[in-house]
C-alpha positions in Angstrom: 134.4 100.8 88.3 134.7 103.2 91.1 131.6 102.1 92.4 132.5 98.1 92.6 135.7 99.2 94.0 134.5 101.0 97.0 131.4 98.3 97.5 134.6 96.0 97.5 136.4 97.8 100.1 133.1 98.6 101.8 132.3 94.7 102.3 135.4 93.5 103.2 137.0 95.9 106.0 140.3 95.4 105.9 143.1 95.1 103.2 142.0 93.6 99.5 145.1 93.3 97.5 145.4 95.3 93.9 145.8 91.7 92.3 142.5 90.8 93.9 140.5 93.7 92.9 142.4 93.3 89.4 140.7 89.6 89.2 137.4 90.7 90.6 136.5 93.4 88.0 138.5 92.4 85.0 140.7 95.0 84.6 145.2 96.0 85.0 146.5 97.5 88.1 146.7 101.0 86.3 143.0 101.1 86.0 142.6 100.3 89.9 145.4 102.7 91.1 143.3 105.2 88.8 139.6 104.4 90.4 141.2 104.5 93.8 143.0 108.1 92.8 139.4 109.2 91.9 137.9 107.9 95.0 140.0 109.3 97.4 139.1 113.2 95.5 135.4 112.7 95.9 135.9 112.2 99.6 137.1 108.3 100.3 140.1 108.1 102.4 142.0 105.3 101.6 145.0 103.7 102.8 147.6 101.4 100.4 150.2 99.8 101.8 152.4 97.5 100.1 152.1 93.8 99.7 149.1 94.3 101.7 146.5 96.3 99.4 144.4 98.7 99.7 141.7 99.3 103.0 138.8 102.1 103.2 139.9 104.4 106.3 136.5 106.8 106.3 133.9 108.3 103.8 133.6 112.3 103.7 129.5 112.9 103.2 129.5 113.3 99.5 126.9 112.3 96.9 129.2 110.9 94.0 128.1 107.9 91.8 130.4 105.7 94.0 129.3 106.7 96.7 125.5 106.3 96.6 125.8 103.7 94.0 128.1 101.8 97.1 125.4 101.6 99.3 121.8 100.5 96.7 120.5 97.4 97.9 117.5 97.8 95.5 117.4 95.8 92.0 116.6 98.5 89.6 115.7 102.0 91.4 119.1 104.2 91.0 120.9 101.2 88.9 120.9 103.8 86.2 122.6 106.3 88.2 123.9 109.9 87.0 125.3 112.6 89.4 126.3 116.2 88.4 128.7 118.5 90.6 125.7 121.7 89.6 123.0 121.5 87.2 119.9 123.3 86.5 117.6 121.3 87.9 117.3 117.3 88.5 114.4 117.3 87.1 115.3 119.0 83.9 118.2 116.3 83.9 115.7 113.7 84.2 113.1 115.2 81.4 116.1 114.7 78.9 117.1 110.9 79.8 113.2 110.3 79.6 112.7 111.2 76.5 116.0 109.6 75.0 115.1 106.1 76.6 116.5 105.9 79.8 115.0 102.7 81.4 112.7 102.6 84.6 114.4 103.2 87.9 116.9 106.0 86.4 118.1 108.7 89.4 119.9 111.8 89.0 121.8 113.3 91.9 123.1 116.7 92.0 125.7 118.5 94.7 123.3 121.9 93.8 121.0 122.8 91.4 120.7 126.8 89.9 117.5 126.4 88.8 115.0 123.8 91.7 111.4 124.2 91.4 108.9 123.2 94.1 105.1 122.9 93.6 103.5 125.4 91.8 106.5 127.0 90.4 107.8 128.1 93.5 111.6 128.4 93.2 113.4 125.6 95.8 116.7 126.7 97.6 119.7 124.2 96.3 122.6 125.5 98.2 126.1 122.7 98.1 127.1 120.5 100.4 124.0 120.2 102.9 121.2 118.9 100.8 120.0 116.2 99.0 118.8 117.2 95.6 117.3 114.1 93.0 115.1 113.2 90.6 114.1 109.2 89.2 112.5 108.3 86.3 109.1 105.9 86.3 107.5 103.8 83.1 104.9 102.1 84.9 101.7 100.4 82.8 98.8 102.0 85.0 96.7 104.4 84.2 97.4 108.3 83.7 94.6 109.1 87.3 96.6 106.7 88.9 99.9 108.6 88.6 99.1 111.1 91.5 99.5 108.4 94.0 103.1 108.0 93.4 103.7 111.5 95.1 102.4 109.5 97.8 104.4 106.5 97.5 107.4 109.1 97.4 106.5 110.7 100.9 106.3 106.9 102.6 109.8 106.0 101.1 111.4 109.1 101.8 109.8 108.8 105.6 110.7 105.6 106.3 114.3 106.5 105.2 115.1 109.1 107.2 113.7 108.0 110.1 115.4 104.8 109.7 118.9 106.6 109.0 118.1 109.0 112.5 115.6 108.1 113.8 113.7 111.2 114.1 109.9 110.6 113.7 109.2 112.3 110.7 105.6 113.2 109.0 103.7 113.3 105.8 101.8 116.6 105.5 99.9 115.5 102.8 100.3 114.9 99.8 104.1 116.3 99.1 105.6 117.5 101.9 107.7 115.8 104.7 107.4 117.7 108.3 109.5 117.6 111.9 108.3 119.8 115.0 105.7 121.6 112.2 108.4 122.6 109.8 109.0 121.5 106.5 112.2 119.0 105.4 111.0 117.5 102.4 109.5 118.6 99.3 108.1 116.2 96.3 107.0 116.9 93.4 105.8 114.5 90.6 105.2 115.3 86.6 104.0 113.2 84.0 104.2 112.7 80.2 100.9 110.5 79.1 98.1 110.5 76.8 94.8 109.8 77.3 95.4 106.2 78.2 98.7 105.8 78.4 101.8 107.0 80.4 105.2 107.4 78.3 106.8 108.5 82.0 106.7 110.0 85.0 109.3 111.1 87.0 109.5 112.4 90.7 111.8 115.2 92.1 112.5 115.1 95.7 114.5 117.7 97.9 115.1 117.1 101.7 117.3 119.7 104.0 119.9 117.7 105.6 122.7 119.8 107.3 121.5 123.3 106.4 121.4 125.9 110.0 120.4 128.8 107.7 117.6 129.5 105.3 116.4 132.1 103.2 114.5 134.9 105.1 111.0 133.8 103.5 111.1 130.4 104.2 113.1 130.5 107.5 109.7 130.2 109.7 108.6 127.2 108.1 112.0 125.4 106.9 114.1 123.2 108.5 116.7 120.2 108.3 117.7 116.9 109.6 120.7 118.6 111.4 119.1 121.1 113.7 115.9 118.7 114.4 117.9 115.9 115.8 121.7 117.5 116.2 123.7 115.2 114.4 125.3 115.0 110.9 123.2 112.2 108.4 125.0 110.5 105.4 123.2 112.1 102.1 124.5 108.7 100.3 122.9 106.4 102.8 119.9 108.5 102.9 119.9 108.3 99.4 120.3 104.8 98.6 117.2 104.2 101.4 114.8 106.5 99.7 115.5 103.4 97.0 115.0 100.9 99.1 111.8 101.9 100.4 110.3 103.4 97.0 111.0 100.6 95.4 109.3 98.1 97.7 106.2 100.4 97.9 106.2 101.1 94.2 106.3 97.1 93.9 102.8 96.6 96.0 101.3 99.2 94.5 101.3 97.8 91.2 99.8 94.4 92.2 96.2 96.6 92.7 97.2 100.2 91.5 95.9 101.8 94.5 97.0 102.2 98.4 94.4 99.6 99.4 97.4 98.1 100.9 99.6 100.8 102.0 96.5 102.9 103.5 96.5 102.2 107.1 100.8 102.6 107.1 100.8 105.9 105.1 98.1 107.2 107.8 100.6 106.6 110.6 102.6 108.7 108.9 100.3 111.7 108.7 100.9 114.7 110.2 97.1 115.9 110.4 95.3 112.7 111.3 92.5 113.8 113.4 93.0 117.3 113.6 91.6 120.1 111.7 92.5 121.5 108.8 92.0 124.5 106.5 91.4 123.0 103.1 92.5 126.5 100.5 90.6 125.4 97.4 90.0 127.7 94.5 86.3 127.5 95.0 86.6 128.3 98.5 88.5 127.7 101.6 86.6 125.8 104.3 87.5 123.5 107.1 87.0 120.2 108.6 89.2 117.4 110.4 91.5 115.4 108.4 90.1 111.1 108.9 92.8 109.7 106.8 92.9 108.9 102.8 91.3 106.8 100.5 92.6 103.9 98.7 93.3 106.4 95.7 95.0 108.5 98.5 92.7 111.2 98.1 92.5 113.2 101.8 89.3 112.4 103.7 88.0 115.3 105.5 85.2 115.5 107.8 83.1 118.7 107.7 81.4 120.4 110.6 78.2 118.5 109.8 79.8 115.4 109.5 79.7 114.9 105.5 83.1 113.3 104.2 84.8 115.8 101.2 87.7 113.9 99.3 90.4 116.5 98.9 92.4 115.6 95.0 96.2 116.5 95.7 96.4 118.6 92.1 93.6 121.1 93.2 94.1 122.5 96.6 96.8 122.8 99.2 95.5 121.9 102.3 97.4 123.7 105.8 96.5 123.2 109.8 94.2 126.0 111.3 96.9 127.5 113.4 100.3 127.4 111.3 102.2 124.8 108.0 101.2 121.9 109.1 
């Protein structure tokens, strides 16, 4: 209820009675008083005046179910929304609503995790307040190889968002990372639960650095956040609610073909290393070459000294620029 309440006061802009609200979600004037009581802790300043209503004065940047759930324009991605003040991790939180049903399109939002893992293992810095820290659940019918392309669809959402909410011109270092000025923002990481054939899930964990001016000592040369990039303060909600919006509508084409046949030449504007060259750190051996785009199974495409073409698979190497990250 908190949710429709503030999308109510969101949309309208001025006063909406108690009555009215009353009518509009079913429910006594007790309940409302008590939503609005709720809203206004999590960070919603709201003004009542008497035989007038109720009007939305400002938003505090929070990341309560109201709040991001105020703002979704999508039809299913983070309809199923759960938030946690501190967890472990969001994608522990996820695992669990996986496996007890939780439909397609499920997000979990945390204030901080105690507990974030990045690629490999590596432990992620959660910290409150400045971060945005969440996790959505997949179920799509395609085939278990095909799942490592999501990662991708992940970096293109979360791109478009951000630079659409600042307008910074964010990048892709491929395949799970987002970059500004050569330092990293954005981390992705994707995990599956399939068979041979089959996929019972997938879900996606993303964690970008919004307002942070610190970091850890061994991750402070590579690290950095929407705040000190482009100077101002970004609304975690709205950034939120537009990773939605542009998952889903790149998660939609996808399906039609199950590959990035379609998406290929926008996700290569977005790449950080197009055309230059790149150390490629594969078990078997480093080498080099110059990054020409992906494939339309987003593999990386990299052009060797000689001029053979290597496709680079995202689960077996890391791939980093000759002279620093990115």
């Amino acid at each position: 209820m908190k949710t429709k309440i503030l999308t109510i006061l969101k949309q309208n802009g001025g006063y909406v009675s108690g009555q009215e609200l009353c009518n509009q979600l079913g429910v006594s004037r007790t309940a409302v008083w008590k939503a609005v009581k709720q809203l206004e802790e999590e960070g919603c300043r709201i003004e009542a005046v008497r035989n007038r209503g109720y009007r939305l004065m400002a938003i505090e940047d929070g990341i309560t179910q109201a709040q991001v759930g105020s703002r979704l324009t999508t039809r299913y991605m983070g309809r199923n929304l759960v938030y946690f003040p501190e967890t472990d991790s969001t994608n522990i939180q996820i695992k669990c609503l996986a496996e007890a049903g939780s439909p397609e399109g499920t997000l979990v939002i945390a204030e901080s995790q105690n507990a974030g893992k990045g690629r490999r293992g590596r432990s992620w810095s959660s910290p409150p307040g400045c971060s945005i820290y969440m996790s959505y659940l997949l179920r799509p019918k395609i085939l278990p190889f095909h799942a490592s392309m999501l990662t991708l669809l992940a970096g293109m959402a979360c791109a478009r968002a951000i630079q659409e909410e600042t307008g910074l011109e964010v990048k892709i270092k491929w395949p799970n990372d987002l970059v500004l000025n050569g330092k990293k923002i954005c981390g992705i990481l994707t995990e599956m639960n399939a068979e041979l054939e089959e996929i019972h899930y997938i879900f996606t964990g993303v964690g970008i650095n919004v307002s942070q001016t610190e970091f850890p000592e061994e991750i402070r040369e590579t690290a950095t956040s929407l705040k000190l990039e482009g100077g101002e303060n970004v609304s975690r909600s709205a950034l939120i609610a537009g990773c939605m919006k542009w998952f889903e509508h790149y998660y939609e084409l996808f399906l039609l073909q199950e590959d990035l046949s379609g998406l290929k030449e926008e996700y290569e504007a977005l790449l950080a290393n197009l055309g230059q060259e790149v150390m490629v750190l594969d078990p078997a051996g480093a080498y080099q070459g110059v990054c020409r785009g992906i494939d339309r199974m987003g593999e990386l495409l990299v052009e060797l000294p000689k001029g053979e073409i290597r496709t680079v698979l995202s689960g077996e190497v890391s791939v980093r620029g000759i002279y620093g990250y990115v």
